[in-house]
C-alpha positions in Angstrom: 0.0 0.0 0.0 2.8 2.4 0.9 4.9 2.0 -2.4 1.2 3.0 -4.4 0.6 5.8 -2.2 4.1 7.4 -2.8 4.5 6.7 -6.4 0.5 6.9 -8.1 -0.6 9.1 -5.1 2.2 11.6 -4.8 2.0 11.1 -1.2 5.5 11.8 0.6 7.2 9.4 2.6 6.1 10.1 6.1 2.1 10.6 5.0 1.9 7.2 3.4 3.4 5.1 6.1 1.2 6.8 8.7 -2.1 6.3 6.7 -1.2 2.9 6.5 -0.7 2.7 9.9 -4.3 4.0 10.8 -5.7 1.7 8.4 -3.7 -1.3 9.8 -4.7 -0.2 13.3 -8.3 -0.1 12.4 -8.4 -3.7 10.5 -6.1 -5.0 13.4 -8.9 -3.7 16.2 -11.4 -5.5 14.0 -9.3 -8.6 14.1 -8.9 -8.9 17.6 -12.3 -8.6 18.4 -13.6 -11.2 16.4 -10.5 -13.5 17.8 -11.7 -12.0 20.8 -15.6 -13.3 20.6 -14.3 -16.6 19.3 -12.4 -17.2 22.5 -8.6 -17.0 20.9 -7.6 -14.6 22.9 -5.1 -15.2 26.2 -6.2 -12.5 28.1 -3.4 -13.0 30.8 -0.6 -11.2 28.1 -3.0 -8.8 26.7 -2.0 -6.0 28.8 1.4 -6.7 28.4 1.2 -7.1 24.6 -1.1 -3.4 24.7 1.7 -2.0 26.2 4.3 -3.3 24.4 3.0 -2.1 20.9 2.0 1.7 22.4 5.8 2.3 23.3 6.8 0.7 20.4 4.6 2.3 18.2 4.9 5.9 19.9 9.1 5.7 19.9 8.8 4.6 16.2 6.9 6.9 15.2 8.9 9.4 17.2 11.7 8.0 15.3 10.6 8.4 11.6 9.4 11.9 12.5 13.0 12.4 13.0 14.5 11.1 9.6 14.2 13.2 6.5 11.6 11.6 3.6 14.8 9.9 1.7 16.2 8.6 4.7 13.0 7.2 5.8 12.2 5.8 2.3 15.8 4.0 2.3 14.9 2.2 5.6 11.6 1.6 4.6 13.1 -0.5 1.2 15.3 -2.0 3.3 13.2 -3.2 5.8 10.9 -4.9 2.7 13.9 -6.6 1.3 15.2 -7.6 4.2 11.5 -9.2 4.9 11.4 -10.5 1.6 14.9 -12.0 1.2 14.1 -14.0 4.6 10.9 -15.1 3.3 12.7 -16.6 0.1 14.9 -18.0 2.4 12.7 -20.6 4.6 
C-alpha cells in the first residue's frame, strides 16, 4: 500500500506510512475482536502485549518523524527486502 501511495498518489514518505498505519490499526482492532468473541484470545498477556506495541509504536513513530523523507524511504526498502529475502529463504 505504501509504495502506491508514494509513487501513483504523490503522497510523501512520512504521509503514506502513517495512513497505512491508521488503516492497519483499524483492521487490526477488528481482528482482535472477532478473535476475541471466538475465544482466541489469552487475556493473561494482553496487557502486556497493549503495552508493548504503544511504546513501540509511539518511539517509532517518534523515530521516523525524526529522519528526512529519503532517509525514511531507504529504511523503509530496506526493511521490505530484508523481509522478503528472509521469506525466500525458509
Amino acid at each position: 500500500m505504501i509504495p502506491l501511495m508514494v509513487l501513483l498518489a504523490g503522497m510523501d514518505q512520512h504521509l503514506a506510512q502513517g495512513t497505512s498505519l491508521l488503516v492497519m490499526a483499524l483492521a487490526g482492532l477488528i481482528g482482535a475482536l472477532t478473535h476475541y468473541r471466538l475465544g482466541n484470545v489469552r487475556i493473561d498477556i494482553v496487557w502486556g502485549l497493549a503495552t508493548g506495541a504503544l511504546a513501540g509504536g509511539y518511539l517509532g513513530a517518534t523515530a521516523a518523524n525524526l529522519l528526512p523523507d529519503l532517509y525514511l524511504t531507504i529504511v523503509f526498502c530496506g526493511v521490505g527486502a530484508w523481509m522478503g529475502f528472509r521469506y525466500l529463504r525458509v
